[in-house]
PyMOL CGO cylinders between C-alpha atoms (Angstrom):
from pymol import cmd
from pymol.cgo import CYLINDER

trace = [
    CYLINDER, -26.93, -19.58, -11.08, -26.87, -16.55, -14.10, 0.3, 1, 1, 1, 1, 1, 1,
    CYLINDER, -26.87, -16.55, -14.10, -24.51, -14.04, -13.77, 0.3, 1, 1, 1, 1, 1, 1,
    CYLINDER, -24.51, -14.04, -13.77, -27.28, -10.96, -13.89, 0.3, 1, 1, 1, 1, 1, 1,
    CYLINDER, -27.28, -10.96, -13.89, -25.56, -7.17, -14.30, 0.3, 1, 1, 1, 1, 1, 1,
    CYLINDER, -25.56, -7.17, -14.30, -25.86, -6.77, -10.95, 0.3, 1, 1, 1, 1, 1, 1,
    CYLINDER, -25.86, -6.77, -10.95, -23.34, -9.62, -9.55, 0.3, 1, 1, 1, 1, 1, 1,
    CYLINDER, -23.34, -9.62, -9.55, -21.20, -8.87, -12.40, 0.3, 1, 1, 1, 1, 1, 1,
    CYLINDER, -21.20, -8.87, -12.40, -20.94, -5.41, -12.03, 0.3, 1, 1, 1, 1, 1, 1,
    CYLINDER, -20.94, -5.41, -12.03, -20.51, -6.22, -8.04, 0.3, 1, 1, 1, 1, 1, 1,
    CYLINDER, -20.51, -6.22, -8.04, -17.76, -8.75, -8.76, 0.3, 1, 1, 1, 1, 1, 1,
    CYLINDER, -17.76, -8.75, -8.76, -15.98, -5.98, -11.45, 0.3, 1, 1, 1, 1, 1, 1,
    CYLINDER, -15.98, -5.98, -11.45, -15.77, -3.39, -8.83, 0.3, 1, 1, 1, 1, 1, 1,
    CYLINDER, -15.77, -3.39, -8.83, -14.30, -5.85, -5.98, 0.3, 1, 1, 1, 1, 1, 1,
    CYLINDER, -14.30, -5.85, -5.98, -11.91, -6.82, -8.32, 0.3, 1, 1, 1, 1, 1, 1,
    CYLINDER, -11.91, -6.82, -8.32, -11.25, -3.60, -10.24, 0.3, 1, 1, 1, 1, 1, 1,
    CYLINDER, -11.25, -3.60, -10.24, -10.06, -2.47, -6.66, 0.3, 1, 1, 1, 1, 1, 1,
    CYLINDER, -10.06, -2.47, -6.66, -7.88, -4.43, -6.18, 0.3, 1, 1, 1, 1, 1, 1,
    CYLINDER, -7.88, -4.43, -6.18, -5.73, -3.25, -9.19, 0.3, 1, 1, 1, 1, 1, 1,
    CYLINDER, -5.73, -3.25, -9.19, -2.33, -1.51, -8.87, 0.3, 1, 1, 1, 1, 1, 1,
    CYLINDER, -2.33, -1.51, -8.87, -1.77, 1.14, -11.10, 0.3, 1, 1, 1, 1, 1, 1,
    CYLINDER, -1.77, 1.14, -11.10, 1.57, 1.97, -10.22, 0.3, 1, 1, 1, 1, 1, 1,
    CYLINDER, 1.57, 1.97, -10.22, 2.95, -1.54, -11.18, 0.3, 1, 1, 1, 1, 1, 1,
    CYLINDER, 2.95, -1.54, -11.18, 0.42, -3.14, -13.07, 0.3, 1, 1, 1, 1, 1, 1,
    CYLINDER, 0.42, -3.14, -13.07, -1.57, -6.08, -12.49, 0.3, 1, 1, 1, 1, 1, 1,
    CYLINDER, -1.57, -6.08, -12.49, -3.80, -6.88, -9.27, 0.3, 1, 1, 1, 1, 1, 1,
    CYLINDER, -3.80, -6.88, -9.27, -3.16, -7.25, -5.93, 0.3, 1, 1, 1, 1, 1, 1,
    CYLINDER, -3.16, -7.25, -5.93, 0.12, -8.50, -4.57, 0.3, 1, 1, 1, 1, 1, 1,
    CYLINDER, 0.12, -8.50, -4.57, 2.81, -10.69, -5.68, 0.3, 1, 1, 1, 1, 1, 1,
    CYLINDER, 2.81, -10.69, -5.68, 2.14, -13.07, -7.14, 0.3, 1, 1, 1, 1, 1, 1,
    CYLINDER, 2.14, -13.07, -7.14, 1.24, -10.50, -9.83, 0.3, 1, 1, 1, 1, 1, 1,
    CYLINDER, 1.24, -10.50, -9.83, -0.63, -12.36, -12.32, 0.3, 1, 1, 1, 1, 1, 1,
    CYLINDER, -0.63, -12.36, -12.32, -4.44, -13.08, -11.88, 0.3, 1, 1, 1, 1, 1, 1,
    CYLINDER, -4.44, -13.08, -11.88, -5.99, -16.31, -12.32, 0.3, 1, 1, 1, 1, 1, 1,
    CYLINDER, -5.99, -16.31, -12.32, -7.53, -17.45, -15.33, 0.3, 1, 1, 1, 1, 1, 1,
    CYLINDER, -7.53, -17.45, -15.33, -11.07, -17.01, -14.05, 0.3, 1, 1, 1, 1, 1, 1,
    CYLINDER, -11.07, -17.01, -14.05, -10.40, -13.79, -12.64, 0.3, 1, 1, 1, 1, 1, 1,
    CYLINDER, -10.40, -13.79, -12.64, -9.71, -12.52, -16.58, 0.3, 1, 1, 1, 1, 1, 1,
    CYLINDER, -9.71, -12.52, -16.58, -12.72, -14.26, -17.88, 0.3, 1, 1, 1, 1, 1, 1,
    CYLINDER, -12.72, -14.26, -17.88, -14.69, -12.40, -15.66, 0.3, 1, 1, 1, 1, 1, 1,
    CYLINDER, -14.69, -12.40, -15.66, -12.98, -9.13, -17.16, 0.3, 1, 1, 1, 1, 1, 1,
    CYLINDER, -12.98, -9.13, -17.16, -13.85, -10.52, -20.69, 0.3, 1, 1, 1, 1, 1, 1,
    CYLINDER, -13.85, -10.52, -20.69, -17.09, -11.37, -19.91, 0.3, 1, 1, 1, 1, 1, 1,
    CYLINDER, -17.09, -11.37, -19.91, -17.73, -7.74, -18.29, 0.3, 1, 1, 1, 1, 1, 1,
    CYLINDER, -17.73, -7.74, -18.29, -16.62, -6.27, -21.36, 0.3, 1, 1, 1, 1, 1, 1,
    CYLINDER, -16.62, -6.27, -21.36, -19.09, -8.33, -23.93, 0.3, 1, 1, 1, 1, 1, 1,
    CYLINDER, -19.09, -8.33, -23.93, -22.05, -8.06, -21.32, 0.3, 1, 1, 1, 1, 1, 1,
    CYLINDER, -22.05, -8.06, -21.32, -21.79, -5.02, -19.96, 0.3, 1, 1, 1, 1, 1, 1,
    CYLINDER, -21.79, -5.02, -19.96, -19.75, -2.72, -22.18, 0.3, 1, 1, 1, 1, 1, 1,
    CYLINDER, -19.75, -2.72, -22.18, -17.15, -1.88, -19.53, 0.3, 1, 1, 1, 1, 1, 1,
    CYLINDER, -17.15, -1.88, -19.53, -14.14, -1.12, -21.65, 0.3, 1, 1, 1, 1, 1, 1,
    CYLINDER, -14.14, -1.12, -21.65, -12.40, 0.04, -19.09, 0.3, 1, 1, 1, 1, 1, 1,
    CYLINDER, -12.40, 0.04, -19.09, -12.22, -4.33, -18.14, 0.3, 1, 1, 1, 1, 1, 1,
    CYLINDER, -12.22, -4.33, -18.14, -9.98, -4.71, -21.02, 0.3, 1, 1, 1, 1, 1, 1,
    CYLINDER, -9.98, -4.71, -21.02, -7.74, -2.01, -20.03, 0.3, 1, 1, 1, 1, 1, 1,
    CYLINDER, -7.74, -2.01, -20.03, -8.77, 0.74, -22.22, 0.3, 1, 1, 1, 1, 1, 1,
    CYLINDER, -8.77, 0.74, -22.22, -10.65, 4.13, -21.17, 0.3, 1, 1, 1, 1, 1, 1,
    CYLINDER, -10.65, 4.13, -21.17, -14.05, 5.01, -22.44, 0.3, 1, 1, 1, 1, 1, 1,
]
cmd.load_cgo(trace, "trace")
């Protein structure tokens, strides 16, 4: 299966939800995503463009 924009940018927003702003990282303890949850954020950022994936504001 390809990973078109659309299930990307589906799986981004699930996952950018998920992130706590107040004390960093995502979800709850334990605090640190797996691996394949930051490749995803890599990819989004060479596919897409979404800078905001690698932490930085647009």
């Amino acid at each position: 299966m390809v990973l078109d924009e659309k299930i990307l940018r589906a799986a981004y927003g699930n996952f950018a939800s998920s992130f706590d702003e107040q004390f960093g990282e995502f979800g709850k303890a334990p605090k640190f995503p797996p691996s394949m949850r930051l490749q995803m954020l890599l990819r989004m950022a060479h596919r897409v463009g979404e800078t905001r994936a690698l932490g930085r504001q647009r």
